[in-house]
DSSP file (Angstrom, degrees, kcal/mol; ACC not computed):
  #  RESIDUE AA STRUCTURE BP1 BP2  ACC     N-H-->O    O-->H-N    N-H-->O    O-->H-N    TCO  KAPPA ALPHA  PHI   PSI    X-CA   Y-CA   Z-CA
    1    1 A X              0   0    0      0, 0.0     3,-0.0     0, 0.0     0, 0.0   0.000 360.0 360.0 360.0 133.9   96.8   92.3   45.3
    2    2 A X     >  -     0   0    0      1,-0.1     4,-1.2     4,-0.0     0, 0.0   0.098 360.0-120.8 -63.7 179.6  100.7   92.9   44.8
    3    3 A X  H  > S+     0   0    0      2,-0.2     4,-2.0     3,-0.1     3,-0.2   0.901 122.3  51.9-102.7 -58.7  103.0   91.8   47.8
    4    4 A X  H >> S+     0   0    0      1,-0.2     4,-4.2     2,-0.2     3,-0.7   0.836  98.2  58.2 -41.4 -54.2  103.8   95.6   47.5
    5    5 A X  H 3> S+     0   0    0      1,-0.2     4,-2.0     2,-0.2    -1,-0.2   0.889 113.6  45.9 -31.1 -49.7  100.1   96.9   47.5
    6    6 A X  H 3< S+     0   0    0     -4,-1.2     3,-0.3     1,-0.2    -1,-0.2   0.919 103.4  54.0 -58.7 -39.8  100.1   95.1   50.8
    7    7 A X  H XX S+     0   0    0     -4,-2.0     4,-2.9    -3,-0.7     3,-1.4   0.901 114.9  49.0 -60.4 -53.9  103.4   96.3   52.4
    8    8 A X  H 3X S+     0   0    0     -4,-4.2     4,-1.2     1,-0.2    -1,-0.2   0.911 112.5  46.3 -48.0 -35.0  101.8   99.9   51.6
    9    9 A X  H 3< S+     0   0    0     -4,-2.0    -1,-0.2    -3,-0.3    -2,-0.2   0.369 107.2  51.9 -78.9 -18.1   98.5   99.2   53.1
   10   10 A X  H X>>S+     0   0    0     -3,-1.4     4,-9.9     2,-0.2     3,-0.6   0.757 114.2  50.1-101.0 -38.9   99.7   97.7   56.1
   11   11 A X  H 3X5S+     0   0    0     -4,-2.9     4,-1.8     1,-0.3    -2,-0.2   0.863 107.9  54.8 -51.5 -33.9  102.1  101.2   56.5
   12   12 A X  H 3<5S+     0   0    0     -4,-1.2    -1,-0.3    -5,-0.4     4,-0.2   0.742 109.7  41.0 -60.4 -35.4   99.5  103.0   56.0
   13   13 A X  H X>5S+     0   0    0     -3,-0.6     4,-1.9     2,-0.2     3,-1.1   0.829 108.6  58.9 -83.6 -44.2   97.5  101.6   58.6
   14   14 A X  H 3X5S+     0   0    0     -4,-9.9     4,-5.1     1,-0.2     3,-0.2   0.989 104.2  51.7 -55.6 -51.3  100.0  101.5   60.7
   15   15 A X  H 3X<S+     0   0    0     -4,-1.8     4,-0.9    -5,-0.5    -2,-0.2   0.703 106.9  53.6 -55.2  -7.7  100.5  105.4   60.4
   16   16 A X  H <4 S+     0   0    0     -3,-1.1     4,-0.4    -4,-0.2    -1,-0.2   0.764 108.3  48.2-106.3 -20.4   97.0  106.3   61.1
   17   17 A X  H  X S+     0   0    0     -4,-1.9     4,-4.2    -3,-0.2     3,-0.3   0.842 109.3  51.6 -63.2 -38.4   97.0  104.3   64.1
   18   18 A X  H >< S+     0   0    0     -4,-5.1     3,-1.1    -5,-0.2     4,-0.1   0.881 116.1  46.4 -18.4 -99.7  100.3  106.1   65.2
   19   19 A X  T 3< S+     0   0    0     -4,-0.9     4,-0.4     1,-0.2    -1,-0.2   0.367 107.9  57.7  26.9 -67.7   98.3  109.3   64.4
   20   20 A X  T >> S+     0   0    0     -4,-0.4     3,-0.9    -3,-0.3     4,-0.5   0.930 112.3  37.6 -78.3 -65.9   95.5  108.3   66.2
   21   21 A X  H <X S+     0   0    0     -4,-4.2     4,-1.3    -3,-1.1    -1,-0.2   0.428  81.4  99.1-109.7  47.7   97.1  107.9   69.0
   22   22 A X  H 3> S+     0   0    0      2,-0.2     4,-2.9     1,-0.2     5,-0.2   0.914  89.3  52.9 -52.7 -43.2   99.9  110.9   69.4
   23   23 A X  H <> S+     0   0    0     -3,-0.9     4,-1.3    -4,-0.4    -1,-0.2   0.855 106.7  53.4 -84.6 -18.7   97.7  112.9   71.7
   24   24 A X  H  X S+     0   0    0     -4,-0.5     4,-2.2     3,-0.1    -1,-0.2   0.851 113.4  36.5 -55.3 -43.9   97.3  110.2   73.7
   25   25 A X  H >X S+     0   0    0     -4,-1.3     4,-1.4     2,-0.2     3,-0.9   0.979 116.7  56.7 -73.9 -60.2  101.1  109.2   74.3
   26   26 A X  H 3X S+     0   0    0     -4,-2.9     4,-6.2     1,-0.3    -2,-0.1   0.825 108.4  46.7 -72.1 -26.3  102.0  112.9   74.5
   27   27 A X  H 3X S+     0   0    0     -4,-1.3     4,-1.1    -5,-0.2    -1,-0.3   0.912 110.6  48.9 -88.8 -20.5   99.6  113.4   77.2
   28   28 A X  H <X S+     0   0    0     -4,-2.2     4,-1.2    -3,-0.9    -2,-0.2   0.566 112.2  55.7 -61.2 -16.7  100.7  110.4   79.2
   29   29 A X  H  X>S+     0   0    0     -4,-1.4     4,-3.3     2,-0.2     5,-1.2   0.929 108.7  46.7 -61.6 -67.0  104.1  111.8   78.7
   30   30 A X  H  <5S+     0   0    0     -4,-6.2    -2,-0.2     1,-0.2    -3,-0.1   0.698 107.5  47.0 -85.2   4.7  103.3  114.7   79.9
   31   31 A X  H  <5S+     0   0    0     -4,-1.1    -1,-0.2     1,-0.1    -2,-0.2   0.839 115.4  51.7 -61.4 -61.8  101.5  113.9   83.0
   32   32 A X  H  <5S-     0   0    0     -4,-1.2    -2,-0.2    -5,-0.1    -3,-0.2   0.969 105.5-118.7 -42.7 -47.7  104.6  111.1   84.0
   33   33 A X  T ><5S+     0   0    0     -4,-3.3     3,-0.6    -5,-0.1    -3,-0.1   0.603  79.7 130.8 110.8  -1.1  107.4  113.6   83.5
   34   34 A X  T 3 < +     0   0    0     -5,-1.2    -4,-0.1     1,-0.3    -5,-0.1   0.630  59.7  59.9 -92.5 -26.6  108.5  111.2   81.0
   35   35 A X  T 3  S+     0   0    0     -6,-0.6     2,-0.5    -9,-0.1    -1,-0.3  -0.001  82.3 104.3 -94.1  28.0  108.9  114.2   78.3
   36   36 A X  S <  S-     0   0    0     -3,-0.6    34,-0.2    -7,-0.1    33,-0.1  -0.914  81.2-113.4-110.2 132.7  111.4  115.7   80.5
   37   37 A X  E     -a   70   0A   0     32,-1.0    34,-0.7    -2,-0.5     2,-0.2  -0.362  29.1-166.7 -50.0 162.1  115.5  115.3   79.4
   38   38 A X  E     +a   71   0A   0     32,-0.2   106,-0.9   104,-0.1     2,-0.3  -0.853  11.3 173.6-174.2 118.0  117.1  113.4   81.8
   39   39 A X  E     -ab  72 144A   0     32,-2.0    34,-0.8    -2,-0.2     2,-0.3  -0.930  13.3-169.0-143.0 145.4  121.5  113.4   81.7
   40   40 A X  E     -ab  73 145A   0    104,-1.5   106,-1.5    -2,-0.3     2,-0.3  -0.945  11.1-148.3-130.4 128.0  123.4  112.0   83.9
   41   41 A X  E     -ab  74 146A   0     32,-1.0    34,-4.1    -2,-0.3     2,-0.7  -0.901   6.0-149.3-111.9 128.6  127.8  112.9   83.7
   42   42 A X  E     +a   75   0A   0    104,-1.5   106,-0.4    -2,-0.3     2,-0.2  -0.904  19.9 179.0 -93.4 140.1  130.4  110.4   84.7
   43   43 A X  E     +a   76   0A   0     32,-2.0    34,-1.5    -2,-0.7    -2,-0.0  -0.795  23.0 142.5-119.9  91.9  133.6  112.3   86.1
   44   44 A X        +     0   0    0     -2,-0.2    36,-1.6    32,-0.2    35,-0.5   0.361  42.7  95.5-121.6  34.8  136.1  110.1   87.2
   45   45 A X        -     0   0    0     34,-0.3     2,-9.3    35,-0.2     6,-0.2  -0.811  63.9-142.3 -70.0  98.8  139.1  112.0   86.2
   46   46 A X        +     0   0    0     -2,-0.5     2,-0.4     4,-0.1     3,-0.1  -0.039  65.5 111.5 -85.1  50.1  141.2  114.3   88.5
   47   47 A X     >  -     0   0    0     -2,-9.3     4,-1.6     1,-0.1     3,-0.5  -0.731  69.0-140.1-148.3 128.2  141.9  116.9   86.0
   48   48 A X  H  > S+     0   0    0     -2,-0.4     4,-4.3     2,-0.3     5,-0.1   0.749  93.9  53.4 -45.8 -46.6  140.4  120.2   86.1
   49   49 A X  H >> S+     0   0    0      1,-0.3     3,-1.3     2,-0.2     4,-0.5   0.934 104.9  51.8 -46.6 -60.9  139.8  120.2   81.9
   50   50 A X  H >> S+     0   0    0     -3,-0.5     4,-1.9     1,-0.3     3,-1.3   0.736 111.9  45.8 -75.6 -50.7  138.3  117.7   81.8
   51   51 A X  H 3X S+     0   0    0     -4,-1.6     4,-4.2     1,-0.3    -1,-0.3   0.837 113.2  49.4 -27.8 -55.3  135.9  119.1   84.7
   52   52 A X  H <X S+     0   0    0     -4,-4.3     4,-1.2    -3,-1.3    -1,-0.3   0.768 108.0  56.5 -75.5 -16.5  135.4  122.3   83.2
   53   53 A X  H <X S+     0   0    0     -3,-1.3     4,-3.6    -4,-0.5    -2,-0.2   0.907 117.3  35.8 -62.4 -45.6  134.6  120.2   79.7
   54   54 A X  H  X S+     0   0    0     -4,-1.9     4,-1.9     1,-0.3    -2,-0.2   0.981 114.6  56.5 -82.6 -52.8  131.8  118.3   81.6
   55   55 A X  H  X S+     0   0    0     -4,-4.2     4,-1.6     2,-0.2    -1,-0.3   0.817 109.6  42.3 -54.5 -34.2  130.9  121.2   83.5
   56   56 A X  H >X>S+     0   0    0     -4,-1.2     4,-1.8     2,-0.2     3,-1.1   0.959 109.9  64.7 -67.6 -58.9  130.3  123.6   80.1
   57   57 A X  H >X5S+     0   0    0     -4,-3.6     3,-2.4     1,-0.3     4,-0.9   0.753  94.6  54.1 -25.6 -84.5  128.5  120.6   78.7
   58   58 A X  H 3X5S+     0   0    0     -4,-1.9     4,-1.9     1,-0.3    -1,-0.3   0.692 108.9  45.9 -28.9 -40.1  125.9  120.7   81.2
   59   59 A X  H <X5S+     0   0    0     -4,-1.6     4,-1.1    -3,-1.1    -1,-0.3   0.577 104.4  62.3-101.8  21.7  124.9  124.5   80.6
   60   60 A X  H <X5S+     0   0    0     -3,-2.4     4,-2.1    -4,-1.8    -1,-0.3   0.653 107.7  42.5 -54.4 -35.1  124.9  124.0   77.1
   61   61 A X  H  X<S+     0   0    0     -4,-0.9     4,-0.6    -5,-0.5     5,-0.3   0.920 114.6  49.8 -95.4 -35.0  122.1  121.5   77.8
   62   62 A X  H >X S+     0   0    0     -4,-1.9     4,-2.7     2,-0.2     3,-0.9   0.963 117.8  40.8 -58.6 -52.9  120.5  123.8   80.3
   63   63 A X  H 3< S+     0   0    0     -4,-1.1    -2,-0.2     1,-0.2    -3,-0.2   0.913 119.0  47.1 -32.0 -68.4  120.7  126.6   77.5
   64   64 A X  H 3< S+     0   0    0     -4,-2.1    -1,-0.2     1,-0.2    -2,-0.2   0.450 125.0  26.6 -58.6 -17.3  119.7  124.2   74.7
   65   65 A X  H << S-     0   0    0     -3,-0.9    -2,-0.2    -4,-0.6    -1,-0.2   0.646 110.8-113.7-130.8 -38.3  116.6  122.5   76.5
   66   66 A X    ><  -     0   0    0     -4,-2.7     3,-3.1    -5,-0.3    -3,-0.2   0.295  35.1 -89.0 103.5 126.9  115.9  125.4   78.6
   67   67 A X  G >  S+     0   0    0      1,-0.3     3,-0.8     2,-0.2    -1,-0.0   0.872 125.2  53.2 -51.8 -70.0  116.4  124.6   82.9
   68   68 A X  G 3  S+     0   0    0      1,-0.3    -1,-0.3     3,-0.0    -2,-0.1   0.614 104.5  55.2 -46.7 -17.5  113.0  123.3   83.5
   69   69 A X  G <  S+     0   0    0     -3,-3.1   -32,-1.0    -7,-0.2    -1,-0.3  -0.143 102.3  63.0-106.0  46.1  113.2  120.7   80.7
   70   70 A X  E <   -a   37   0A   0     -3,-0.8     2,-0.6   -34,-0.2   -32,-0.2  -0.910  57.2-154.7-163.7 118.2  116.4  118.8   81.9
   71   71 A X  E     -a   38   0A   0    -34,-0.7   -32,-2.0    -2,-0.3     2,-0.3  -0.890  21.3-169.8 -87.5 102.8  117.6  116.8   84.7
   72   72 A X  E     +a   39   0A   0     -2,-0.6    31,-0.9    29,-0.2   -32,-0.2  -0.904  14.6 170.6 -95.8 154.4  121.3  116.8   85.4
   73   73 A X  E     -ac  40 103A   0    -34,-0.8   -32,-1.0    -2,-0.3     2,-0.5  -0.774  13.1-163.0-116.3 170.9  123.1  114.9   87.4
   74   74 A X  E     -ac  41 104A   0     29,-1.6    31,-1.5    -2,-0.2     2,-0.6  -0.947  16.5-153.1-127.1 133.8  127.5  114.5   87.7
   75   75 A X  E     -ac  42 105A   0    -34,-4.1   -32,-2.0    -2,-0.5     2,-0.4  -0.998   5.6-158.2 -97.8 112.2  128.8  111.4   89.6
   76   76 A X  E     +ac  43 106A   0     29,-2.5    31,-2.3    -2,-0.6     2,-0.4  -0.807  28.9 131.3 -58.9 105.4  131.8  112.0   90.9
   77   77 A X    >   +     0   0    0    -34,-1.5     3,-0.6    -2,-0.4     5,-0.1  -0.930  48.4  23.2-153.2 172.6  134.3  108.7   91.8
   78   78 A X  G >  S-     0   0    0     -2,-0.4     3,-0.7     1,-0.3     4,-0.2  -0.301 128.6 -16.2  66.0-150.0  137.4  107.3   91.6
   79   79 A X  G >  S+     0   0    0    -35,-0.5     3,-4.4     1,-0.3     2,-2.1   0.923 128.9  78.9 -30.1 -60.9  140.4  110.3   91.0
   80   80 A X  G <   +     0   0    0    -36,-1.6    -1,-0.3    -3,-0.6    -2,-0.2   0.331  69.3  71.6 -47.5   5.2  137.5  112.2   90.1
   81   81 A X  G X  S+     0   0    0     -2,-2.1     3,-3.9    -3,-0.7     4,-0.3   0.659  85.7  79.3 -97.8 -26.9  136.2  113.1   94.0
   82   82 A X  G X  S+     0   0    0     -3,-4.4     3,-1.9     1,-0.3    -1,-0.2   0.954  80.5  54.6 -72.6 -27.1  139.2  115.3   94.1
   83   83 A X  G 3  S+     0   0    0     -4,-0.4    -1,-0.3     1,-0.2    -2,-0.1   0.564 109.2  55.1 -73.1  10.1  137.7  118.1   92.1
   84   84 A X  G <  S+     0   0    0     -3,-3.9    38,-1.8     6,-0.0    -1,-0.2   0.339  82.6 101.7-103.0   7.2  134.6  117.9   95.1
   85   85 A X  B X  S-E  121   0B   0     -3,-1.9     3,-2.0    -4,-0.3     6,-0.2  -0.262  92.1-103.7 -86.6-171.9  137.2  118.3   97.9
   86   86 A X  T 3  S+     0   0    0     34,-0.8     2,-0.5     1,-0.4    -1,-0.1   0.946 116.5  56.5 -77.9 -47.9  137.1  122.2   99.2
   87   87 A X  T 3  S+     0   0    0     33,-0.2    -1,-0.4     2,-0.0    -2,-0.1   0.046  77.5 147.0-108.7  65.9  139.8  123.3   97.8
   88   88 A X    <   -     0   0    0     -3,-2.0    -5,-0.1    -2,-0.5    -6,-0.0  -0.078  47.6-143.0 -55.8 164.5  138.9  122.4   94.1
   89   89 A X  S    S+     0   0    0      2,-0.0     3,-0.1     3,-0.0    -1,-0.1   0.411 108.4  49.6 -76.8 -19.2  140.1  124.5   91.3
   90   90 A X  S  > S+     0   0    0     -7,-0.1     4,-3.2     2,-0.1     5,-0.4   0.620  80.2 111.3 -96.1 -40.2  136.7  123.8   89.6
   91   91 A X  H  > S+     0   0    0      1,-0.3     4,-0.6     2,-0.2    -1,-0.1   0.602  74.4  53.3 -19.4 -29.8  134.6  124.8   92.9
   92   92 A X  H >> S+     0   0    0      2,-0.2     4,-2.3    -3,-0.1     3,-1.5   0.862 109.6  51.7 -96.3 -39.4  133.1  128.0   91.5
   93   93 A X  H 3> S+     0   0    0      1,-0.2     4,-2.0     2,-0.1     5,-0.3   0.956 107.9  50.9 -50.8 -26.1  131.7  125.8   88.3
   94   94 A X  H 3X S+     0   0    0     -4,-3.2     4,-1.0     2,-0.3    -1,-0.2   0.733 107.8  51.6 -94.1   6.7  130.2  123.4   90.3
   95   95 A X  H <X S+     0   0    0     -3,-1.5     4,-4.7    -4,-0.6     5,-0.4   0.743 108.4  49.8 -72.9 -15.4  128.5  125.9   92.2
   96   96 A X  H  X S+     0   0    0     -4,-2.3     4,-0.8     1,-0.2    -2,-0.3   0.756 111.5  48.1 -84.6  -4.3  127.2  127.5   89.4
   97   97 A X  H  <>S+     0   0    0     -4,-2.0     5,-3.0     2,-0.2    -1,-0.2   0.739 114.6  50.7 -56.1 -51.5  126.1  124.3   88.2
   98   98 A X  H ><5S+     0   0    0     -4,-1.0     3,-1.0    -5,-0.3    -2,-0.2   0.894 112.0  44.7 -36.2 -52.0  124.6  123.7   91.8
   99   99 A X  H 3<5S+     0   0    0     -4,-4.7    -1,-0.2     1,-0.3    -2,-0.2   0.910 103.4  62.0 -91.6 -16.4  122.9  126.6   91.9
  100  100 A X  T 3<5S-     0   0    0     -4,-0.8    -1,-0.3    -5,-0.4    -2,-0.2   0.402 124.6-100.0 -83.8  43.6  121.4  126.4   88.2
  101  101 A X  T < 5S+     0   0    0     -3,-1.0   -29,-0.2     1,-0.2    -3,-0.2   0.567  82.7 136.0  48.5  40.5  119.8  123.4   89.6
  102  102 A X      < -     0   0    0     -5,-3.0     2,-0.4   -31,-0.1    -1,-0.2  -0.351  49.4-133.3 -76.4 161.3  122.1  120.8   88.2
  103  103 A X  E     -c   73   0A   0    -31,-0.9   -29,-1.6    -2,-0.1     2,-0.4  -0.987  18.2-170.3-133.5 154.0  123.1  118.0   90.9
  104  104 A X  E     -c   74   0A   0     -2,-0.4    22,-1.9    20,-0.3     2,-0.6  -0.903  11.8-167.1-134.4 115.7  126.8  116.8   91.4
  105  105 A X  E     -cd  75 126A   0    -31,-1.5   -29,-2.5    -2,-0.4     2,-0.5  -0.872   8.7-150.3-117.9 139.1  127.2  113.7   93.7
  106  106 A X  E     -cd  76 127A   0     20,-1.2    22,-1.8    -2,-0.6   -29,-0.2  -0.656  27.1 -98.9-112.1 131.0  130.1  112.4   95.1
  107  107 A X  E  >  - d   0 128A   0    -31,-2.3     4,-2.2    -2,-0.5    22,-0.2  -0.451  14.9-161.4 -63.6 124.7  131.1  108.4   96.1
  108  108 A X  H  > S+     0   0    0     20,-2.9     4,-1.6     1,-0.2    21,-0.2   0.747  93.9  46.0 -86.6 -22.9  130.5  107.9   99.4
  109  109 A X  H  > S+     0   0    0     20,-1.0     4,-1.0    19,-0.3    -1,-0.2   0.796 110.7  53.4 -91.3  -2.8  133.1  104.5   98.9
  110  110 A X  H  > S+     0   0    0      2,-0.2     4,-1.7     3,-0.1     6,-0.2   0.931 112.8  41.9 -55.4 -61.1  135.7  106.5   96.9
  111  111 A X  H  X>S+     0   0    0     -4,-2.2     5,-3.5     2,-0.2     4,-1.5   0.781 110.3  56.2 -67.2 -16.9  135.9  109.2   99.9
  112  112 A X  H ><5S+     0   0    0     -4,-1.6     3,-1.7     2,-0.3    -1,-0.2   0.998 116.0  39.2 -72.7 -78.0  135.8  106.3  102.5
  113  113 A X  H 3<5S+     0   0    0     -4,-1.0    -2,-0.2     1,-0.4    -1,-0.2   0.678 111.6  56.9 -30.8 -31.3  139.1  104.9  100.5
  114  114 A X  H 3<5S-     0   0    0     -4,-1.7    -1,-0.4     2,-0.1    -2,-0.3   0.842 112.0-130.7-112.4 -53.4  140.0  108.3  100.2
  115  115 A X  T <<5 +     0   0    0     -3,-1.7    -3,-0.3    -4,-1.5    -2,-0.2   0.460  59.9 157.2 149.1  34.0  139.9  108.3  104.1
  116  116 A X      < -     0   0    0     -5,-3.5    -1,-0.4    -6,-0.2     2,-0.2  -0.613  28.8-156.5 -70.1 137.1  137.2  112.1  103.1
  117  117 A X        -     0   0    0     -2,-0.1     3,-0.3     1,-0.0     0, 0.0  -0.642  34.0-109.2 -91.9 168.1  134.6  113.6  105.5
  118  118 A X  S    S+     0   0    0     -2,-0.2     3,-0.0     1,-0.2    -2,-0.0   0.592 122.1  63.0 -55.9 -26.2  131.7  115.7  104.3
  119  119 A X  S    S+     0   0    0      1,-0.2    -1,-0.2     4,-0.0     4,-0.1   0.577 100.3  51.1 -70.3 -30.4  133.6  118.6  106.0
  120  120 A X  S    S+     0   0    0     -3,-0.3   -34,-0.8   -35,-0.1   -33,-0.2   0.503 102.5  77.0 -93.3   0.4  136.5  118.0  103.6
  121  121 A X  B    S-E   85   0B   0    -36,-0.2   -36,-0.2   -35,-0.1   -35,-0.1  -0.697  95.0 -81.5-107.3 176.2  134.1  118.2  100.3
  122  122 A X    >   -     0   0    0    -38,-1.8     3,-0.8    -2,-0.2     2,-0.1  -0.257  55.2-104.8 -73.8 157.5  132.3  121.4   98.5
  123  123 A X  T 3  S+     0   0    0      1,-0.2    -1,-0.1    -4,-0.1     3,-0.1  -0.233  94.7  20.8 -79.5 173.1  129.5  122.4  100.2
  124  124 A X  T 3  S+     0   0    0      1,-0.2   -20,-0.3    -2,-0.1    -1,-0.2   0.399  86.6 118.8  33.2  24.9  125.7  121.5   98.5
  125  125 A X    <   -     0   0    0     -3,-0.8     2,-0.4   -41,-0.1   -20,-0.2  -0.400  58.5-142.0 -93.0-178.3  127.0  119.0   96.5
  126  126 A X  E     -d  105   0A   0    -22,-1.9   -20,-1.2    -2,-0.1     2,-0.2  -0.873   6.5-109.2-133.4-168.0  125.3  115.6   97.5
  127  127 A X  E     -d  106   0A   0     -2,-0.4     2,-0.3   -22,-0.3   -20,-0.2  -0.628  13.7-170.6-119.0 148.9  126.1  111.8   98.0
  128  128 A X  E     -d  107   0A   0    -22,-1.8   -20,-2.9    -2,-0.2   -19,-0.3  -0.960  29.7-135.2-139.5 140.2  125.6  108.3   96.5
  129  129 A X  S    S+     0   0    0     -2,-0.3   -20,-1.0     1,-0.3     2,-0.3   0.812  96.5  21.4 -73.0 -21.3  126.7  105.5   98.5
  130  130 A X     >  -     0   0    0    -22,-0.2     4,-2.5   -23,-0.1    -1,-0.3  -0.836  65.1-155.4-156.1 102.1  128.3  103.9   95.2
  131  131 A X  H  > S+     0   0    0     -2,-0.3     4,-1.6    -3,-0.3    -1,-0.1   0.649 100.0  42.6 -45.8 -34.0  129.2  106.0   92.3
  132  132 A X  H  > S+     0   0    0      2,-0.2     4,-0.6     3,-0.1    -1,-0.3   0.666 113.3  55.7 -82.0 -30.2  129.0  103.1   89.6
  133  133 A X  H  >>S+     0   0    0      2,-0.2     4,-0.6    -3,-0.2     5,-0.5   0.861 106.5  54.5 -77.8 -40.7  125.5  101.8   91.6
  134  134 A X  H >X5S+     0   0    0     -4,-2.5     4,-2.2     1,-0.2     3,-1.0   0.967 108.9  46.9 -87.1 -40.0  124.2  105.6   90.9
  135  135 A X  H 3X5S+     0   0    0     -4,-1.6     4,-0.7     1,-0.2    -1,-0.2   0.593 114.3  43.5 -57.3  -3.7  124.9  105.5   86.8
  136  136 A X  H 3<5S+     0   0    0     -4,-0.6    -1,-0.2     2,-0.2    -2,-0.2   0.303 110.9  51.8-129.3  20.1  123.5  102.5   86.2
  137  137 A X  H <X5S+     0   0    0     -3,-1.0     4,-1.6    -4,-0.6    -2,-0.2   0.391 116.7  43.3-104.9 -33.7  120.4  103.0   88.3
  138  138 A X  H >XXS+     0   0    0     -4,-2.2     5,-1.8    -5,-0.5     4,-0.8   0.997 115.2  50.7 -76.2 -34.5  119.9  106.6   86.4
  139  139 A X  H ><5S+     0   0    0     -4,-0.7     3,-1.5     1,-0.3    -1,-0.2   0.926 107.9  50.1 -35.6 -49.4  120.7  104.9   83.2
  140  140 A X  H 345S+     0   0    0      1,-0.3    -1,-0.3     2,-0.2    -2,-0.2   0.868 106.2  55.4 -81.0 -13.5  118.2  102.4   84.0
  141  141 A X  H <<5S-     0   0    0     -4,-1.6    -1,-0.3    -3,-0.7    -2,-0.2   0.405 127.5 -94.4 -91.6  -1.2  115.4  105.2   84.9
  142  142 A X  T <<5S+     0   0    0     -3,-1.5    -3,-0.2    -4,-0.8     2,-0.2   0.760  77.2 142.3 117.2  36.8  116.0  106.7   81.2
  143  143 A X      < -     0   0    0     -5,-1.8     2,-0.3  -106,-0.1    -1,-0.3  -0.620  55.0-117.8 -92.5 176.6  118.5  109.3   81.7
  144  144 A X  E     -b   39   0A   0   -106,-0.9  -104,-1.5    -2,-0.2     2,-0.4  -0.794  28.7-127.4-120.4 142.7  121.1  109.4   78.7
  145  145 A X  E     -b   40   0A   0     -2,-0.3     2,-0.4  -106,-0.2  -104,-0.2  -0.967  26.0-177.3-107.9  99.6  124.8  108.7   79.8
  146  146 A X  E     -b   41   0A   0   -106,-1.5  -104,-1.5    -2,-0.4     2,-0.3  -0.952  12.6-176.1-120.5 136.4  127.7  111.1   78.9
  147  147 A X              0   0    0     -2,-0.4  -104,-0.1  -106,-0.2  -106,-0.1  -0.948 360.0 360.0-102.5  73.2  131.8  110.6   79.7
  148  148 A X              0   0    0   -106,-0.4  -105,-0.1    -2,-0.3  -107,-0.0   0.663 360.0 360.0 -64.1 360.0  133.0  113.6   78.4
């Protein structure tokens, strides 16, 4: 038997075990949750394009996946916190991001630096104690990372 013959034989085999078992992975996928998109947005920029960039992004992926098959999140830090204070310029996208059941979370040690209450930020947004601590634990839980 050719070195090739083998190489074919062993692909082959491999591909029918794939195969074999797809409905198995697809149903443990879906039963975890595991088949669901998962996004996470870093914002730490205090300029309102840039906001509205990240903000459009996001219902393009709600549009594009459909809202039940996508988790987003925004982390807000650094410069960036200022587009959660009340009187954003961005404040009616991120409710409508809010209300199409996107989530937009703000650094609770930015606004402490920042000397912010919850009283000075947009209402329904939530909190992370540490903006960099909250991307690289949803990174590590399989969401996909975008910096627009």
């Amino acid at each position: 038997m050719t070195t090739s013959t083998r190489r074919f034989l062993g692909l082959l085999g491999t591909g029918i075990v794939v195969a074999a078992l797809a409905p198995t992975i697809a149903s443990a996928q879906a039963k975890s949750g595991a088949g669901k998109n998962k996004v996470v947005f870093q914002m730490s920029d205090n300029d309102p394009a840039r906001w509205n960039l990240a903000l459009n992004n996001m219902r393009n992926v709600q549009v594009d996946l459909g809202d039940d098959e996508v988790e987003l999140e925004l982390v807000a830090y650094g410069p960036g916190i200022g587009m959660l204070k009340g009187d954003s310029p961005v404040a009616k996208g991120v409710a409508e991001a809010l209300k199409g059941g996107a989530r937009v979370v703000a650094c609770e040690n930015t606004m402490k630096s920042q000397k912010l209450g919850y009283a000075d930020m947009l209402p329904n947004i939530g909190y992370a104690p540490s903006g960099v601590v909250e991307l690289m634990r949803k990174q590590q839980q399989g969401y996909a990372y975008i910096r627009p």
